[in-house]
C-alpha positions as CSV (number, residue, x, y, z in Angstrom):
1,X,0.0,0.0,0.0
2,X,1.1,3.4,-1.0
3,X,1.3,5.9,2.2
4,X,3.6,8.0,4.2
5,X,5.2,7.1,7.9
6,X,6.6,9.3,10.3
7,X,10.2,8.2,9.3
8,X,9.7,9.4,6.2
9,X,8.3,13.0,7.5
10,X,11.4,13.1,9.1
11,X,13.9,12.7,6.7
12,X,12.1,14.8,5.0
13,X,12.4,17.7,7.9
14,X,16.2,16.8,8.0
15,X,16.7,17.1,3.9
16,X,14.7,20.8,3.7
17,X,15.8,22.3,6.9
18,X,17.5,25.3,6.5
19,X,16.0,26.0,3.2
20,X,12.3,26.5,4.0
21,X,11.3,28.7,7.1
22,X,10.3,27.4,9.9
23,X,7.2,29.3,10.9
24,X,5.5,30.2,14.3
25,X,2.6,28.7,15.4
26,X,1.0,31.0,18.6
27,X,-2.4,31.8,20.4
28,X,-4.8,34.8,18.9
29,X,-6.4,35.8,21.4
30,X,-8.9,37.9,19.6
31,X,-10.0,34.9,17.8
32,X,-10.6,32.8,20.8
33,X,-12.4,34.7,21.9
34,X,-14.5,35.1,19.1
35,X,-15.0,31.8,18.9
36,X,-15.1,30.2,21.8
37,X,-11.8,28.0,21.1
38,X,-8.0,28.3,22.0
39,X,-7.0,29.2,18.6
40,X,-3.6,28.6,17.6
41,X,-2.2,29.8,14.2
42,X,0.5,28.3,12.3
43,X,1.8,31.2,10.0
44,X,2.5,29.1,6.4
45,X,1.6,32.4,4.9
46,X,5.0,33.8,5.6
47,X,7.1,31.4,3.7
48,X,9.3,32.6,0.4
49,X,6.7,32.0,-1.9
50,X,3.8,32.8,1.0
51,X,3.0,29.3,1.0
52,X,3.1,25.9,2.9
53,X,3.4,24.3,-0.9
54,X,7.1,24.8,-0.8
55,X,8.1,21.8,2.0
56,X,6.5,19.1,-0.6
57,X,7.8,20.9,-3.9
58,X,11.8,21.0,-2.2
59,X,11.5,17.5,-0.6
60,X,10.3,15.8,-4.1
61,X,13.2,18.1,-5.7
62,X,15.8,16.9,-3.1
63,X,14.8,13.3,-3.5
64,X,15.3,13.2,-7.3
65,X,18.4,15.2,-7.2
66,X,20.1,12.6,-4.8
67,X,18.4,9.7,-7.0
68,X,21.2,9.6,-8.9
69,X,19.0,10.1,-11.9
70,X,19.0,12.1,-14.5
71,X,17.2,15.3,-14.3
72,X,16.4,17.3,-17.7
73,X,14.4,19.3,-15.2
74,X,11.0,19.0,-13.5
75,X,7.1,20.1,-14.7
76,X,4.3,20.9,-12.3
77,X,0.3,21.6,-12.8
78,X,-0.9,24.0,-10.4
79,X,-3.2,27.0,-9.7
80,X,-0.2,29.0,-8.6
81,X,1.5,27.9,-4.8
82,X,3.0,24.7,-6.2
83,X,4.2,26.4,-9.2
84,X,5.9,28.9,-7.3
85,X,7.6,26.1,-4.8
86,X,8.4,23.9,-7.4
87,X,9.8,26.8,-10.0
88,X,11.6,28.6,-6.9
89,X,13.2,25.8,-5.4
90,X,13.9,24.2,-9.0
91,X,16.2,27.7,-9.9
92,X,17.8,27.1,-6.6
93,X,19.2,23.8,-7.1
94,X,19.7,24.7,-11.0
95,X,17.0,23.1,-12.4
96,X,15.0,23.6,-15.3
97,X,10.9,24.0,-14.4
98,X,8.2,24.3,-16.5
99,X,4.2,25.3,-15.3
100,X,1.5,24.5,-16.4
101,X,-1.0,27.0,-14.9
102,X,-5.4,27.2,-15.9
103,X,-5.9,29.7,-17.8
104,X,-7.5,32.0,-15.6
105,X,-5.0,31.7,-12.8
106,X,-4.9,35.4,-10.8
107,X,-2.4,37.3,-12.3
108,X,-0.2,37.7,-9.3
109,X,0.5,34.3,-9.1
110,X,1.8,33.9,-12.6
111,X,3.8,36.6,-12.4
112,X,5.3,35.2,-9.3
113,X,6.1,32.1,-11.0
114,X,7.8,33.6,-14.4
115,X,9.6,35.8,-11.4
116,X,11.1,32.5,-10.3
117,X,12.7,31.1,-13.6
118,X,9.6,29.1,-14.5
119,X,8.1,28.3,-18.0
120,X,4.6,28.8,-18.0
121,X,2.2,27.5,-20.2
122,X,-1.2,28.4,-19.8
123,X,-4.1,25.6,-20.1
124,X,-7.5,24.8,-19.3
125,X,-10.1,26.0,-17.1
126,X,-9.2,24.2,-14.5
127,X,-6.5,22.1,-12.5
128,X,-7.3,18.7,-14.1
129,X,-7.0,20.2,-17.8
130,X,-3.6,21.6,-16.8
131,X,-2.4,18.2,-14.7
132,X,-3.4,16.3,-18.5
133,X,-1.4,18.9,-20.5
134,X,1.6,18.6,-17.8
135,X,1.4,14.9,-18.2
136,X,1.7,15.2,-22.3
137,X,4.8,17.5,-22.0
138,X,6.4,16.1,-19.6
139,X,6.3,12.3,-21.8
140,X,7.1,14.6,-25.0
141,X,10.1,16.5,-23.3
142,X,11.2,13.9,-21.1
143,X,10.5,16.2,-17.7
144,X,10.1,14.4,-13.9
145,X,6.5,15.5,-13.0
146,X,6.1,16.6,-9.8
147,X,2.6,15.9,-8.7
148,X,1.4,19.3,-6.3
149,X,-0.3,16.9,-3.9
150,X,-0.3,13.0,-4.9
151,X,2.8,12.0,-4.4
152,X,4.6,10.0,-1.1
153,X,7.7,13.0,-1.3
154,X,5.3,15.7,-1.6
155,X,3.1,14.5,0.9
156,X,6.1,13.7,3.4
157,X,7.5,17.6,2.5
158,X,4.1,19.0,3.8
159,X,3.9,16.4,6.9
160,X,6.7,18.7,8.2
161,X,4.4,21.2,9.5
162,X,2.9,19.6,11.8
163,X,6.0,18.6,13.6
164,X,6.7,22.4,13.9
165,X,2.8,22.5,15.1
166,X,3.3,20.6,18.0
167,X,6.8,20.7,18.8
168,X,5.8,24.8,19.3
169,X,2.0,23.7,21.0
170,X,2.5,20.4,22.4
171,X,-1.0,20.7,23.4
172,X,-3.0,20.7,20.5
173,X,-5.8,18.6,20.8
174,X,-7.3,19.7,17.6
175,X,-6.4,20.3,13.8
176,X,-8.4,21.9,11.4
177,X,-7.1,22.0,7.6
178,X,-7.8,22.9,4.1
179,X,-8.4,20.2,1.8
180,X,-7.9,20.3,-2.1
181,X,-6.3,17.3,-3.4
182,X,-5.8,16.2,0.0
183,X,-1.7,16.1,0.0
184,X,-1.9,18.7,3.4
185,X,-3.9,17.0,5.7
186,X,-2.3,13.8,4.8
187,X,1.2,14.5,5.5
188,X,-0.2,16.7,8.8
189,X,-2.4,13.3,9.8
190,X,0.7,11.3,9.1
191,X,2.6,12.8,11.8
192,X,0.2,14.5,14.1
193,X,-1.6,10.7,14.4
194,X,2.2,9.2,15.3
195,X,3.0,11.8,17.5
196,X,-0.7,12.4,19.4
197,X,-2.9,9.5,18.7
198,X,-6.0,10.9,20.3
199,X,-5.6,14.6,18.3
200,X,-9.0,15.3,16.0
201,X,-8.1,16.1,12.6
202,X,-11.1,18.2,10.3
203,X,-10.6,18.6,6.9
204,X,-12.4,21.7,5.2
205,X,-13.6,22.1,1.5
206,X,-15.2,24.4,0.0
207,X,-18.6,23.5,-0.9
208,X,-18.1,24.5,-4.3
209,X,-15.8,21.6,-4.7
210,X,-16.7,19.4,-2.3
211,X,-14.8,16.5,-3.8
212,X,-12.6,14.8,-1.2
213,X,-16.2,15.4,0.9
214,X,-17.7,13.3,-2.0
215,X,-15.0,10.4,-2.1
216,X,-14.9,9.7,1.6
217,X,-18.1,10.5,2.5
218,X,-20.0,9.1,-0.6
219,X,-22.3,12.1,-1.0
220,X,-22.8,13.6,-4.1
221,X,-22.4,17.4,-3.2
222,X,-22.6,19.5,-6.7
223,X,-19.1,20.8,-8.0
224,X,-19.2,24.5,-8.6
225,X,-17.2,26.2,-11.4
226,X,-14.7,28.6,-9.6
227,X,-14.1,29.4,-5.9
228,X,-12.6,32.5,-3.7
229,X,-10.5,29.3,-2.2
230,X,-8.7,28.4,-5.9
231,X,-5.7,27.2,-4.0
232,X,-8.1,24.5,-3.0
233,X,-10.2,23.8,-6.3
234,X,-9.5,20.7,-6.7
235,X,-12.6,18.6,-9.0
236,X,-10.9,14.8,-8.1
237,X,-8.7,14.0,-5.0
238,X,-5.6,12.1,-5.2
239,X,-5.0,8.4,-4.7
240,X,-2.6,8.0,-2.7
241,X,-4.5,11.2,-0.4
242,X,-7.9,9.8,-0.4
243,X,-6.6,6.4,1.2
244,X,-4.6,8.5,3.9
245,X,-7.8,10.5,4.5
246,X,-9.6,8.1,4.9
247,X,-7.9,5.9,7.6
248,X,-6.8,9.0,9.2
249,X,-9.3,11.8,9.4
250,X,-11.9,12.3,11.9
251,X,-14.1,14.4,9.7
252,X,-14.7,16.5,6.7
253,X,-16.7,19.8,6.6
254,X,-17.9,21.9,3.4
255,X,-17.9,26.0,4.1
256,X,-19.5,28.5,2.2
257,X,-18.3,31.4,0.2
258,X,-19.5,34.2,2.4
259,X,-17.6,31.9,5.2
260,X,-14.6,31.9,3.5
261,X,-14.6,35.5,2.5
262,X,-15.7,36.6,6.3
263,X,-12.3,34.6,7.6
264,X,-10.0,36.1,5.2
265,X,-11.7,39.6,6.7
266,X,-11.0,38.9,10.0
267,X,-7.6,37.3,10.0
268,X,-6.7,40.6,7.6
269,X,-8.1,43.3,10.6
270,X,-7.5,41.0,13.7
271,X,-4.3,39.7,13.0
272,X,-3.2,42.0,10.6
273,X,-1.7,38.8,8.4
274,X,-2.8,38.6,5.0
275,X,-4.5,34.7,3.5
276,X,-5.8,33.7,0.3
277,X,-9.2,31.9,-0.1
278,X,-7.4,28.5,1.1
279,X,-5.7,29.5,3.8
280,X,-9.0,31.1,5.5
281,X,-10.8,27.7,5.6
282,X,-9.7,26.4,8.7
283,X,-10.9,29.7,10.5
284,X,-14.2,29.5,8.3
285,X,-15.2,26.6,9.6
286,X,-14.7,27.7,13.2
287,X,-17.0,30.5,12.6
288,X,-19.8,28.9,10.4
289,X,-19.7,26.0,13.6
290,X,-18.5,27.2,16.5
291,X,-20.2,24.9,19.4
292,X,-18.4,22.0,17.4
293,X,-14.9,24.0,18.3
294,X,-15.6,25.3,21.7
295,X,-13.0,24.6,24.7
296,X,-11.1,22.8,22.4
297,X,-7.2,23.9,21.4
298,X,-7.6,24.6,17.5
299,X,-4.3,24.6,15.3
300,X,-5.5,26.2,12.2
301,X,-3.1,26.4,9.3
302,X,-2.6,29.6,7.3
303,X,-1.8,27.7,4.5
304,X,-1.4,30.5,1.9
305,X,-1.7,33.9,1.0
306,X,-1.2,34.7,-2.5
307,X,-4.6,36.1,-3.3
308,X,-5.1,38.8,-5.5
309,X,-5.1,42.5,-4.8
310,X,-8.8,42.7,-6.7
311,X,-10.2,40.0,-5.3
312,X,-8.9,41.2,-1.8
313,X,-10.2,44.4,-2.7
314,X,-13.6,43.5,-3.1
315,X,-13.7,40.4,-0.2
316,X,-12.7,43.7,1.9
317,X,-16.0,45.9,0.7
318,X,-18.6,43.0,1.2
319,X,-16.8,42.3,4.6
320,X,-17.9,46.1,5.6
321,X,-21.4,45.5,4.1
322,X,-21.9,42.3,5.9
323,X,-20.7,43.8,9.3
324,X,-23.0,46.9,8.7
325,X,-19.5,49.3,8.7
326,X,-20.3,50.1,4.6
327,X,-24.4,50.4,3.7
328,X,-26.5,52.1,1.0
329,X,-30.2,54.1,2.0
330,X,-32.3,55.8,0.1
331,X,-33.2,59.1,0.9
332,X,-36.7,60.5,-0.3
333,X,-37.4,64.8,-0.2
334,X,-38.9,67.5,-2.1
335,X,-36.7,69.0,-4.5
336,X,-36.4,72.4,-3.0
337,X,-32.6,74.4,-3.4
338,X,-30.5,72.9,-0.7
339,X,-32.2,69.9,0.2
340,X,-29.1,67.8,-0.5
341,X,-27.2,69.7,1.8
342,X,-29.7,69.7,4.4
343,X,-29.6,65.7,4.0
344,X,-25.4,65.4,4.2
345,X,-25.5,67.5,7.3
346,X,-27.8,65.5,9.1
347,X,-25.8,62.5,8.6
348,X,-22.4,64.2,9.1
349,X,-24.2,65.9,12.2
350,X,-24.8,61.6,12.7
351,X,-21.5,60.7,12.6
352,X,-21.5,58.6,9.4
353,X,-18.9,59.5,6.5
354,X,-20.7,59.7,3.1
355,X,-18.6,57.5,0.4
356,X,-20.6,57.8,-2.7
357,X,-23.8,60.2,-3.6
358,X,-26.6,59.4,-6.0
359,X,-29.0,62.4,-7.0
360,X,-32.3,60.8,-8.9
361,X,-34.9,63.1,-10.5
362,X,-35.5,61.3,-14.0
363,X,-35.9,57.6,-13.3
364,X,-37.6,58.0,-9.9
365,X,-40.9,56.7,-9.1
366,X,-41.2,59.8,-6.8
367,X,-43.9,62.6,-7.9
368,X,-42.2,65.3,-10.0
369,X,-41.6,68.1,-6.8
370,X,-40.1,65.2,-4.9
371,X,-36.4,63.3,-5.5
372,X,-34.3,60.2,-4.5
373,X,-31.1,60.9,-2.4
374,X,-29.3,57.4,-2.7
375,X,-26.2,57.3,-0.4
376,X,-23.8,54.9,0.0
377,X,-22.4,55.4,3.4
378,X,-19.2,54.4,6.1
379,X,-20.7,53.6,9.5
380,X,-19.7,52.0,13.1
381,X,-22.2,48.9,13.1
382,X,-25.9,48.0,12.5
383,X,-26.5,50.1,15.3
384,X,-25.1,53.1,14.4
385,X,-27.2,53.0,10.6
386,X,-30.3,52.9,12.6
387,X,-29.2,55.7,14.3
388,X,-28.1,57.9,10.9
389,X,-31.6,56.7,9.9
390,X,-33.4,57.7,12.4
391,X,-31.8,61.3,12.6
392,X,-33.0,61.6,8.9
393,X,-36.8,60.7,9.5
394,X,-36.7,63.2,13.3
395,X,-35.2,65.4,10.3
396,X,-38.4,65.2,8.1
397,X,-36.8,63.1,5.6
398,X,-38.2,59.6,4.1
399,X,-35.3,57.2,4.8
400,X,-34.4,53.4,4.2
401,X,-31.7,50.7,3.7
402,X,-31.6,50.6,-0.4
């Protein structure tokens, strides 16, 4: 059978150390709080290439170099960490690397990896159309593969990290961790099982592809077509991984978008450290199930945080909507001179800061003497728009939530 001991995790701390960082794993306070746990987070997202992908990517490397082999140079299919740990490492130890990266892979990544030496090719709309175009070039130019997470090196490489999770927090009794193809939490059950038999390993997908969920579980959860977590858009599981999750693995849980998007917001303000999608999962699944967590010491891993500046951009907007700190009202009045400014100094006079202004005569449903203010204001909390509301009606002014 195919799988991963602790010897092997190891070795494979010994062959890498020195050349990957080894990152802290400490308490947030804030987030215990919060939710009810001892949260504990292991910081992957400060690693060279802001990823945990590296350990796997340098171990693989490291094996084939001391194979004895010989190495024309390596290929990879990935969505943008593995490329960069496979393409950094592989110009370190003077090796030639070609990526093959879906087409609609966030800029910042690609960059990254043409940054690092790296050939990319661009293919497909998703992993598994790149992974079959890898496969084809790497027969055609005679390149080692190097599989991002179904493979007993890589998996071994990323089993590191949980060495450094409980060496630093002996304690742990629980681990939560993003799942894609499953080569994470199956190098992080490896050990953490040998080490702590009686720890609870979670695995977390996201629900738009829910399919290591699907494999172990046997449901037939829907696949989606793109997700906020790409790192961990993954439409089939390994092999090797889904055996190793299987025997291993207490349990797997699916989070939602709005989830995702609401951890990434609050690891960004709380603990001022920056995640993709993937590396928010873990903390998205405390917060969408909480009582499932509580009094339990949680070792989350912030597995990644290559995410781009857009994306963030706009995860950051709908966090402010969602915690009532950004929202839009509509302001009716009749259209006499001055009426605007009358409305913009009741809510200045309210404490709110006015970030957009909408002045509606022609399109309104109003009668002709009467027009639509719509405002798009920065607030406190929900509490504090009831109260810029309710200034505007004691005002004599028809106000909502648009």
């Amino acid at each position: 059978m195919h799988s991963v001991t602790l010897a092997d995790i190891e070795a494979a701390a010994r062959r890498i150390s020195g050349q990957v960082l080894e990152t802290p794993c400490v308490e947030s306070r804030t987030l215990s709080q919060i939710t009810g746990a001892q949260v504990f987070l292991k910081f992957e997202n400060l690693q060279f290439t802001a990823s945990f992908k590296e350990r796997g990517a340098l171990n693989k490397l490291l094996t084939l170099v001391a194979s004895g082999q010989t190495v024309k140079g390596v290929i990879a299919a990935s969505a943008g960490n593995h490329a960069q740990g496979v393409a950094h490492h592989a110009q370190r130890l003077g090796l030639r690397a070609v990526i093959v990266m879906p087409v609609h892979t966030p800029t910042v990544k690609v960059e990254r990896t043409r940054g690092f030496g790296a050939e990319v090719v661009l293919h497909g709309d998703g992993f598994d159309a790149a992974r079959a175009h890898a496969m084809a070039l790497s027969e055609d130019q005679g390149l080692h593969f190097v599989h991002p997470f179904d493979d007993l090196d890589v998996i071994a490489g990323q089993g590191t990290i949980a060495l450094e999770m409980l060496d630093q927090q002996p304690d742990l009794d629980t681990l939560v961790v993003a799942v894609g193809g499953g080569g994470l939490i199956s190098g992080i059950a490896t050990a953490a099982r040998a080490l702590k038999a009686g720890l609870d390993i979670v695995g977390v997908q996201s629900a738009r592809f829910p399919a290591m969920v699907n494999a172990i579980k046997g449901t037939a959860h829907e696949q989606g077509i793109s997700s906020i977590a790409d790192g961990i858009a993954v439409g089939q599981p390994g092999i090797i991984t889904q055996g190793i999750v299987r025997r291993l693995v207490d349990d797997m849980v699916l989070v939602d978008e709005g989830d995702i998007e609401q951890a990434i917001v609050m690891l960004l303000e709380i603990e001022k450290t920056l995640v993709e999608g993937a590396g928010a999962a873990g903390l998205a699944a405390l917060l969408k199930d909480p009582t499932r967590f509580a009094g339990r010491k949680v070792g989350l891993v912030l597995c990644g945080g290559n995410i781009d500046p857009m994306l963030l951009s706009a995860i950051i907007e709908r966090g402010m909507v969602r915690a009532g700190r950004l929202v839009r009202i509509q302001v009716h009045a009749r259209d006499n001179p001055g009426v605007l400014a009358a409305i913009t100094a009741v809510v200045a006079q309210a404490g709110a800061n006015i970030d957009e202004v909408h002045h509606q005569r022609a399109f309104s449903s109003l009668s002709a003497q009467h027009v639509e203010v719509q405002l798009v204001l920065q607030t406190r909390n929900p509490a504090h728009v009831q109260a810029v509301l309710d200034a505007l009606q004691l005002a004599g002014f028809t106000a909502h939530r648009a």
